[in-house]
KEKOLTI-14448 format. One line per 5 residues: for each residue x, y, z of C-alpha. Coordinates in steps of 0.2 Angstrom, whole numbers, plus 5000, padded with zeros to 4 digits. Layout:
residues N
X/Y/Z ~ ...
//
This chain:
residues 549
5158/4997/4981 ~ 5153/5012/4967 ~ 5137/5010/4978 ~ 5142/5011/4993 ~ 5152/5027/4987
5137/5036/4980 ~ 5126/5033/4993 ~ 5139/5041/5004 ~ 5140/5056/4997 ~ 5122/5057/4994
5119/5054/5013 ~ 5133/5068/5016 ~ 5126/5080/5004 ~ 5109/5078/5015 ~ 5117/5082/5031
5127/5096/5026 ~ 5115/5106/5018 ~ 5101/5103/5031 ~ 5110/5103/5047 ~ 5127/5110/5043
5125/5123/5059 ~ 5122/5112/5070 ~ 5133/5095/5066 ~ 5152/5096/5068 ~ 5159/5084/5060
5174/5080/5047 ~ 5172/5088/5031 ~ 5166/5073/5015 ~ 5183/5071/5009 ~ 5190/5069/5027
5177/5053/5029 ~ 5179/5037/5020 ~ 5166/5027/5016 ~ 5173/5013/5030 ~ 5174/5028/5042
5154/5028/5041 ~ 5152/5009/5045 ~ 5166/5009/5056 ~ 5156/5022/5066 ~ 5139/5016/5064
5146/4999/5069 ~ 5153/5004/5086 ~ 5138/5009/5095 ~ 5145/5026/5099 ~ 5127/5034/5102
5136/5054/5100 ~ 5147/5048/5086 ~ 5131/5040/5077 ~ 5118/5055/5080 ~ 5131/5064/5072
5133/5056/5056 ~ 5114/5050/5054 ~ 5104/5062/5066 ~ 5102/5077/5052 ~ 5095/5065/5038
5084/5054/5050 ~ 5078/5071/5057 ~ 5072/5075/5040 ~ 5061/5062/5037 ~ 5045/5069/5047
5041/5079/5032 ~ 5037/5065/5021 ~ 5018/5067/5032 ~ 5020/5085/5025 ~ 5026/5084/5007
5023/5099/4997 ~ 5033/5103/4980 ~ 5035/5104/4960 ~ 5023/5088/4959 ~ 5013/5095/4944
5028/5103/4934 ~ 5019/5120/4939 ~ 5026/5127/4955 ~ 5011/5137/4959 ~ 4996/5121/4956
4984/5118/4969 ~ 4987/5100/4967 ~ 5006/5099/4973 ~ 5003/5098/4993 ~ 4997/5082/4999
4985/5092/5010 ~ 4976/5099/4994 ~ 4976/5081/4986 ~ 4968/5075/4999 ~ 4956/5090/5000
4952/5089/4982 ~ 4949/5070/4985 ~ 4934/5076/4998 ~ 4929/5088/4984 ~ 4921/5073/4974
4911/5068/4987 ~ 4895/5070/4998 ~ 4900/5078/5013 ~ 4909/5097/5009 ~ 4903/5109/4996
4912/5123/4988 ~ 4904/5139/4992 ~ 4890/5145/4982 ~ 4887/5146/4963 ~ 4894/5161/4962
4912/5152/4960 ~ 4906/5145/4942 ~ 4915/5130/4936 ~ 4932/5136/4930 ~ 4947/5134/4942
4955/5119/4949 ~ 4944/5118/4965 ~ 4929/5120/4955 ~ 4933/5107/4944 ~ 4935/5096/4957
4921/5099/4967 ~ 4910/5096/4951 ~ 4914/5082/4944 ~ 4908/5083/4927 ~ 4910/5069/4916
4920/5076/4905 ~ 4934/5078/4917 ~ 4943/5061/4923 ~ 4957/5065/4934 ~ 4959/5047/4937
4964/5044/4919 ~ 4983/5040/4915 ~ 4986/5053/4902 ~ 4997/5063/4892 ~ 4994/5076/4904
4999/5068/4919 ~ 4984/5071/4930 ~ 4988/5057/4939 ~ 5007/5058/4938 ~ 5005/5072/4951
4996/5058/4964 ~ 5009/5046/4960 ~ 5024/5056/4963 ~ 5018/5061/4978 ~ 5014/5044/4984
5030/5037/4976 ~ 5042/5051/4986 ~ 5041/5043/5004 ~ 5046/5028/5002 ~ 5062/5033/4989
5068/5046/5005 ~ 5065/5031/5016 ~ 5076/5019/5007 ~ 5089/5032/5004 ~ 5093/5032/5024
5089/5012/5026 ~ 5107/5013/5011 ~ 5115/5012/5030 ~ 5102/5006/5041 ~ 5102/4986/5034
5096/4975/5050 ~ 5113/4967/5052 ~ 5122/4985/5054 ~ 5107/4990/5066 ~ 5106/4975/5076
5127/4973/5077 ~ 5127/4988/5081 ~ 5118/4988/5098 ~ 5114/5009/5096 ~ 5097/5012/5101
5100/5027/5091 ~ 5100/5015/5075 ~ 5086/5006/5080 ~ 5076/5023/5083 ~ 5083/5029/5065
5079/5013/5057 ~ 5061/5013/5063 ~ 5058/5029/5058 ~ 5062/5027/5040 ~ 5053/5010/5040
5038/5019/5046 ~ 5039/5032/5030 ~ 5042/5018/5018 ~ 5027/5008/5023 ~ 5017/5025/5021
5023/5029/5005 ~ 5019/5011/4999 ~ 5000/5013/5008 ~ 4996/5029/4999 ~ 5001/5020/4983
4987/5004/4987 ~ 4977/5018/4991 ~ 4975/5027/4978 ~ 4980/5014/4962 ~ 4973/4998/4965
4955/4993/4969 ~ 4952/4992/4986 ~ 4957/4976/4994 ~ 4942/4968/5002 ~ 4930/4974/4985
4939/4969/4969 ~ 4958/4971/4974 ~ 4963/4957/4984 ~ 4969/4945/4968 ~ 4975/4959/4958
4992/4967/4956 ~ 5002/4978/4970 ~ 5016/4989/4968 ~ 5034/4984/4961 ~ 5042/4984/4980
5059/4993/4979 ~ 5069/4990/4995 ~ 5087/4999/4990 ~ 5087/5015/4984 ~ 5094/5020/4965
5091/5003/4957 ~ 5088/5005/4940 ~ 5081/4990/4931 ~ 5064/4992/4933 ~ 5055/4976/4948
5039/4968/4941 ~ 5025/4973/4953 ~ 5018/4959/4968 ~ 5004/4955/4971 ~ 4992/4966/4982
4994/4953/4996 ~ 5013/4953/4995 ~ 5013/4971/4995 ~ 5003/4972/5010 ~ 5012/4961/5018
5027/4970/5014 ~ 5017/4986/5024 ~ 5014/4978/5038 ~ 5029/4969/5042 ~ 5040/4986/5039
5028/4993/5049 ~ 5030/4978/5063 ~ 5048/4979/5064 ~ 5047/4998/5064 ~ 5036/4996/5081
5047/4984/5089 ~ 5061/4995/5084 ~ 5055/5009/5093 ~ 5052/5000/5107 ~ 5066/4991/5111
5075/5010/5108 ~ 5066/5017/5124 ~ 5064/5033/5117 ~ 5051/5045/5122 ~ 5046/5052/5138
5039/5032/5144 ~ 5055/5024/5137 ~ 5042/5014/5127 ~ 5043/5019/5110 ~ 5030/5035/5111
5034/5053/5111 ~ 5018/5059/5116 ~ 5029/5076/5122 ~ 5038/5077/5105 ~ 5021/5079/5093
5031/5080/5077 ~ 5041/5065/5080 ~ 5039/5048/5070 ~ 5037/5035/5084 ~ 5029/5020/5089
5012/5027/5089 ~ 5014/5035/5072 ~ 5020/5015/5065 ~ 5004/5009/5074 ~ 4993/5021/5067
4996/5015/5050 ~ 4996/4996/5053 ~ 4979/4999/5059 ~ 4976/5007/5045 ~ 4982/4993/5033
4975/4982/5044 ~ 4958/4989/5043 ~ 4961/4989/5024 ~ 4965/4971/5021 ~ 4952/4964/5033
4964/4960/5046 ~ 4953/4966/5062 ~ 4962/4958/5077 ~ 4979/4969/5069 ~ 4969/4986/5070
4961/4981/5087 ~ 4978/4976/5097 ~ 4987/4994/5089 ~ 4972/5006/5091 ~ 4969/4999/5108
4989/5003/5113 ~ 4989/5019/5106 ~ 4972/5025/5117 ~ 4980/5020/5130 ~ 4991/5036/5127
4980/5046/5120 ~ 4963/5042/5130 ~ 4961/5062/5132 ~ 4948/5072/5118 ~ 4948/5089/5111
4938/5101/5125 ~ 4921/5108/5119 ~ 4929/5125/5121 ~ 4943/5121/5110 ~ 4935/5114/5096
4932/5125/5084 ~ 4920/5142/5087 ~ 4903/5141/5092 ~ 4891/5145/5080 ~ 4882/5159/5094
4898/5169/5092 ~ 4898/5174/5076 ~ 4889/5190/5073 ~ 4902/5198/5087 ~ 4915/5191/5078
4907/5200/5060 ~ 4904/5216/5070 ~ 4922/5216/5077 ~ 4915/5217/5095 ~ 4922/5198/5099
4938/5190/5092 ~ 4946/5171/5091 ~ 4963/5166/5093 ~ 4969/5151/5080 ~ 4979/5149/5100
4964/5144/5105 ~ 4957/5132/5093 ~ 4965/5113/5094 ~ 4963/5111/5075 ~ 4977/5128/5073
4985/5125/5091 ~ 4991/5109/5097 ~ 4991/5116/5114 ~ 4973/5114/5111 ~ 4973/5097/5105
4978/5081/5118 ~ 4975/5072/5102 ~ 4988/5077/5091 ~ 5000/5061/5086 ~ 5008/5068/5074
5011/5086/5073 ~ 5019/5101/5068 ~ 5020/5119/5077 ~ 5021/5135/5069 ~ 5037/5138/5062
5044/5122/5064 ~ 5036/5113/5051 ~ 5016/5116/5053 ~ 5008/5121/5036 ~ 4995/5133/5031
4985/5123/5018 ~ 4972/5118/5030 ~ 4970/5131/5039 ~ 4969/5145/5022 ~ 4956/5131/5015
4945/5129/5028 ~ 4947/5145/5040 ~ 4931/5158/5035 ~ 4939/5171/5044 ~ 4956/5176/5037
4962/5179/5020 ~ 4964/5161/5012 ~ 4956/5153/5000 ~ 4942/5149/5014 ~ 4940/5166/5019
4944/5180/5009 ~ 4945/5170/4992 ~ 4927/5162/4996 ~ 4932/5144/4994 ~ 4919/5143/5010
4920/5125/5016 ~ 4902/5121/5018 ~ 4893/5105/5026 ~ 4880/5095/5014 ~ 4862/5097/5024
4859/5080/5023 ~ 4875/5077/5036 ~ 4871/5092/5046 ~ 4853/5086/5049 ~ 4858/5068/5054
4869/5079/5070 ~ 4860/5079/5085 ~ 4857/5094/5093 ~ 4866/5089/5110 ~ 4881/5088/5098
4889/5103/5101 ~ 4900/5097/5082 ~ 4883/5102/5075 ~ 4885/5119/5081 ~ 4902/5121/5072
4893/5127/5056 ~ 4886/5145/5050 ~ 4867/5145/5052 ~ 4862/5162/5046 ~ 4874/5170/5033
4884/5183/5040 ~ 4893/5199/5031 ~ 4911/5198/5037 ~ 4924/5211/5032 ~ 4945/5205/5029
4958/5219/5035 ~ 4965/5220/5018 ~ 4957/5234/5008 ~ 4942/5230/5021 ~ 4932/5218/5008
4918/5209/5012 ~ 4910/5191/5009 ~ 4895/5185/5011 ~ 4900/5170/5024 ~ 4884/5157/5018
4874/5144/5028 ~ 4884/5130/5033 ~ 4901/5137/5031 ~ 4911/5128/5044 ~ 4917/5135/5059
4928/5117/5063 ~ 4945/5130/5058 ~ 4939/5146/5064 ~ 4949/5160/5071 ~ 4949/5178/5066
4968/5181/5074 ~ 4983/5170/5067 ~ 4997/5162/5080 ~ 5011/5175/5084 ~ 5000/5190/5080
4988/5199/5092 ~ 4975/5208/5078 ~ 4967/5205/5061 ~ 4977/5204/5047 ~ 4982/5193/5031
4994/5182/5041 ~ 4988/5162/5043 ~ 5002/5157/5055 ~ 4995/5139/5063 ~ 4999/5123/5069
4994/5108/5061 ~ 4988/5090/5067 ~ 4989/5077/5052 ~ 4986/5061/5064 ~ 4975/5063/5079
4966/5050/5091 ~ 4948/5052/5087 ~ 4954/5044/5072 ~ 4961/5030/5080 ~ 4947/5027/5090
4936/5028/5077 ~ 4946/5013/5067 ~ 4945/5002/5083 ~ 4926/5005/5081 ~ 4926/4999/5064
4935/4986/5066 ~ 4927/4979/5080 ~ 4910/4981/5071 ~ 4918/4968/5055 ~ 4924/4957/5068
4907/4954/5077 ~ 4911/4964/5092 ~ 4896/4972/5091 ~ 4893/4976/5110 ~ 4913/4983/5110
4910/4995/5096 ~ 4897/5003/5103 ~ 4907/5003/5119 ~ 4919/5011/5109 ~ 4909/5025/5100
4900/5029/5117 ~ 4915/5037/5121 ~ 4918/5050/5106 ~ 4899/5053/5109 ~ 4901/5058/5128
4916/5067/5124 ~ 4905/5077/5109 ~ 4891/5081/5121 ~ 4886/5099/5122 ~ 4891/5104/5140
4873/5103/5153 ~ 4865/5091/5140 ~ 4861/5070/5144 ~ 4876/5061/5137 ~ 4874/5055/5121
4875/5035/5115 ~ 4874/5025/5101 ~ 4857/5022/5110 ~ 4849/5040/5112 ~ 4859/5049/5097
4843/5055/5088 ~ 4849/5049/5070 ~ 4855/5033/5072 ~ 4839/5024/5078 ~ 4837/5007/5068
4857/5007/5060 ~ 4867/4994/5061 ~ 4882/4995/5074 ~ 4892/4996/5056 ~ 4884/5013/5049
4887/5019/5066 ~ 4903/5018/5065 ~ 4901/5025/5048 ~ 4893/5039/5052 ~ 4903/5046/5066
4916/5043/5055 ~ 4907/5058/5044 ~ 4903/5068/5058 ~ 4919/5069/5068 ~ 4933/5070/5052
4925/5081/5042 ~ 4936/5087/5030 ~ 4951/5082/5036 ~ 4964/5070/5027 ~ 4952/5065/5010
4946/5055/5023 ~ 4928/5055/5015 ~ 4938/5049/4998 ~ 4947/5035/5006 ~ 4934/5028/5016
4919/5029/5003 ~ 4931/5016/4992 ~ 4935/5005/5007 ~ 4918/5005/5011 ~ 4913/5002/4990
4901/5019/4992 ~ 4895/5027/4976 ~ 4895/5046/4980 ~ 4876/5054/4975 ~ 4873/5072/4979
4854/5067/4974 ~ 4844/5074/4988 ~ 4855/5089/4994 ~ 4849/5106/4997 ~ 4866/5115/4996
4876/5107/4984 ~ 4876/5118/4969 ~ 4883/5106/4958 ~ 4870/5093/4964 ~ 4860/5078/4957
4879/5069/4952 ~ 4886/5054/4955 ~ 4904/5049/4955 ~ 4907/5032/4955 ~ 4919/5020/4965
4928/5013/4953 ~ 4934/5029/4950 ~ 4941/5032/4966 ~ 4955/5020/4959 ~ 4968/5028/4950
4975/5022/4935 ~ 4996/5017/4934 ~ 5002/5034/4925 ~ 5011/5031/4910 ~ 5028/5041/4914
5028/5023/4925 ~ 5021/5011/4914 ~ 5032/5018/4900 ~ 5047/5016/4908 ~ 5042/5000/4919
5037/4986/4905 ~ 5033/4974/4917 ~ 5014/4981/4923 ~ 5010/4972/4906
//
């Protein structure tokens, strides 16, 4: 019962200082601990959205988490979107500016990877604390709300509302769990799939420390949260198809979003038929692609943008709009939950650390030259280096060769002229994604003539408008791959820099990172290992958790 009682008030200290405009309801001391399961038992779908819709409603920003991870509120590292980015930094694909940077900084000590610094370590420091807090956060959110969504009360219950609720915070747990494989344990097809997992905590507060399970089990764990979450949401009927997808409602956690990741952990631990039947479902909804004219600026249009004579709306790029974006899965609108990291990283144009700070977001030449020239991706990069002056205090930078132009726009959402603002939307799950997993995953499961299938249709959809559509056949740099490198190479070409993506996939594939051979890395000739990719258990969780020994 003490349980019962402190969960209570933890779930009522959540919905009044989240949602206490909007919720009615009977002050804490007026509501009894039986009241909750009395109500949550009846089915009463108003009664129920009142008691558990403000905390549920929460939970989307779990995708989005950003806080005190480091101990330092003002380190680059605390936004999952910079962890991920500074994941990419150690690899082949994106390089930091220019030289001019040096190598002190947080980014720059990234991107260089010198020996001497090992942020996969477990150390005093915490280095990887910050990953594992992160990592570890979801899933402890998640379970705080399944306190009062057990099965039985759900499925007594009969409230759509509950199974909706239910497979929502499902959906979080299994990604917090994901992130943790991910980034502590070796990957599973290449080293990790006899060694440990995670200690799999399924009610919140418990303090005896649980021995970790195996990587299998906790797998399996994954993906049967994530099963029940999908049949969950279907069974719910919400979304605009009574179907479990809310394909109008981007920044809601829904079937799609629990699909998406099953197809991720599928692809993960080898099981290719899983990622196949949920990436094909959720193409099905999303079978549209980002426009030509929406995706990102043409390279031709800078100089007018640098003289001032020509202007781009972030309203009108899908990566800052997702009015832009048919692809978006899981989203987030300006001012209602959208971030700025991406877009201040990666946007050369206004005044973030990819603009006006000069952490210009370059492309390695050796992925640039393997982009046909009917790709109009390949001309989404800077080719002659173009002097472009900010609004504040009119400086100017130097923007280099091969800055990308994936995030451009020189005016910010909600404002109509230059200035410091970098109001955007943001896409963290999109379908091209998706598609490119089926491809993959067809590819390990022999379905050769189905991946290409597959691949043909990003390849026709990235065709540079009045040019023969490109194939897996005619695309001028993939002549004499295997269907598999491909795959591995759009992969590359279409998520650039987003999601670590770069990161997590060179340790799924087992792929060294080697900047031997680049012309514009400037902390070339290095090599950063796999086995690095894998972080060690901190020891603010060893320390306290005996049983990882």
């Amino acid at each position: 019962m003490m349980k019962k009682i402190f969960l209570y008030f933890l779930l009522m200290g959540f919905l009044f200082s989240a949602c206490e405009d909007s919720l009615e309801v009977a002050p804490p001391n007026n509501l009894t601990d039986e009241m909750i399961q009395e109500i949550l038992a009846s089915g009463d779908e108003e009664r129920i959205k009142l008691i558990m819709g403000g905390l549920v409603e929460t939970l989307d920003a779990n995708f989005r988490l950003a806080g005190d991870y480091s101990g330092f509120s003002s380190n680059p590292t605390n936004p999952l979107t910079n962890q991920d980015l500074f994941g990419n930094l150690r690899g082949n694909d994106i390089v930091l500016g220019e030289a001019t940077l040096g190598s002190t900084g947080t980014y720059e000590t990234y991107y260089n990877i010198d020996a001497s610094f090992e942020p996969w370590k477990a150390d005093s420091r915490g280095t990887t604390y910050t990953w594992w807090l992160l990592a570890a956060t979801p899933h402890t959110n998640a379970n705080k709300v399944l306190a009062y969504l057990d099965k039985q009360t759900v499925e007594q219950s009969g409230s759509k509302s509950l199974k909706d609720y239910r497979a929502r915070a499902l959906t979080v747990r299994a990604y917090g769990y994901m992130l943790l494989m991910e980034r502590f344990q070796k990957a599973y097809l290449h080293g990790g799939k006899e060694g440990k997992g995670m200690p799999i905590y399924t009610e919140y507060g418990v303090n005896t420390p649980v021995a970790p399970a195996s990587a299998t089990e906790t797998y399996d764990f994954i993906k049967a949260d994530l099963k029940e979450a999908a049949q969950l949401f279907a069974e719910s009927q919400i979304g605009n198809a009574s179907d479990g997808f809310t394909t109008d409602k981007p920044n809601d956690i829904d079937r799609g979003v629990a699909l998406f990741f099953l197809a991720r952990t599928s692809l993960w631990t080898g099981d290719y038929a899983t990622c196949i039947t949920a990436t094909q479902e959720i193409l099905n909804k999303y079978p549209n692609f980002i426009a030509e004219e929406y995706y990102g600026i043409d390279n031709s249009r800078v100089s007018a943008l640098a003289a001032g004579t020509d202007d781009v709306r972030a309203n009108d790029n899908a990566f800052s709009s997702l009015s832009r974006n048919p692809e978006t899965i899981l989203g987030w609108v300006d001012g209602n939950g959208a971030q700025t990291y991406q877009f201040s990283n990666f946007n050369c144009f206004l005044e973030g650390n990819g603009g006006l700070s000069a952490y210009h977001m370059r492309i390695d030449n050796r992925l640039y030259e393997k982009m046909d020239d009917n790709d109009y991706r390949k001309s989404r990069f800077i080719t002659t280096p173009v002097a472009y002056t900010y609004p504040t205090d009119n400086r100017e930078r130097v923007l280099p060769r091969y800055t990308n132009l994936k995030w451009g726009a020189t005016i910010a959402k909600q404002h109509n002229v230059r200035n410091n603002q970098l109001n955007c939307d943001y896409t963290y799950i999109r379908s091209s994604e998706v598609l490119l997993m089926l491809a993959e995953a067809q590819a390990l499961a022999g379905q050769e003539g189905a991946a290409k299938a597959t691949l043909n249709k990003l390849l026709a959809a990235r065709t540079k408008e009045g040019s023969p559509t490109l194939t897996c056949d005619n695309y001028s740099s993939m002549a004499g791959l295997s269907v598999l490198d491909m795959v591995k190479l759009q992969w590359r070409i279409e998520m650039w820099g987003e999601n670590g993506l770069e990161y997590s996939n060179s340790k799924r594939w087992n792929v060294d990172i080697d900047r031997n051979g680049s012309t514009v890395h400037w902390s070339s000739g290095k090599i950063y290992k796999v086995e690095h990719m894998t972080y060690e258990i901190p020891i603010q969780e060893t320390s306290t958790n005996p049983n990882w020994f």
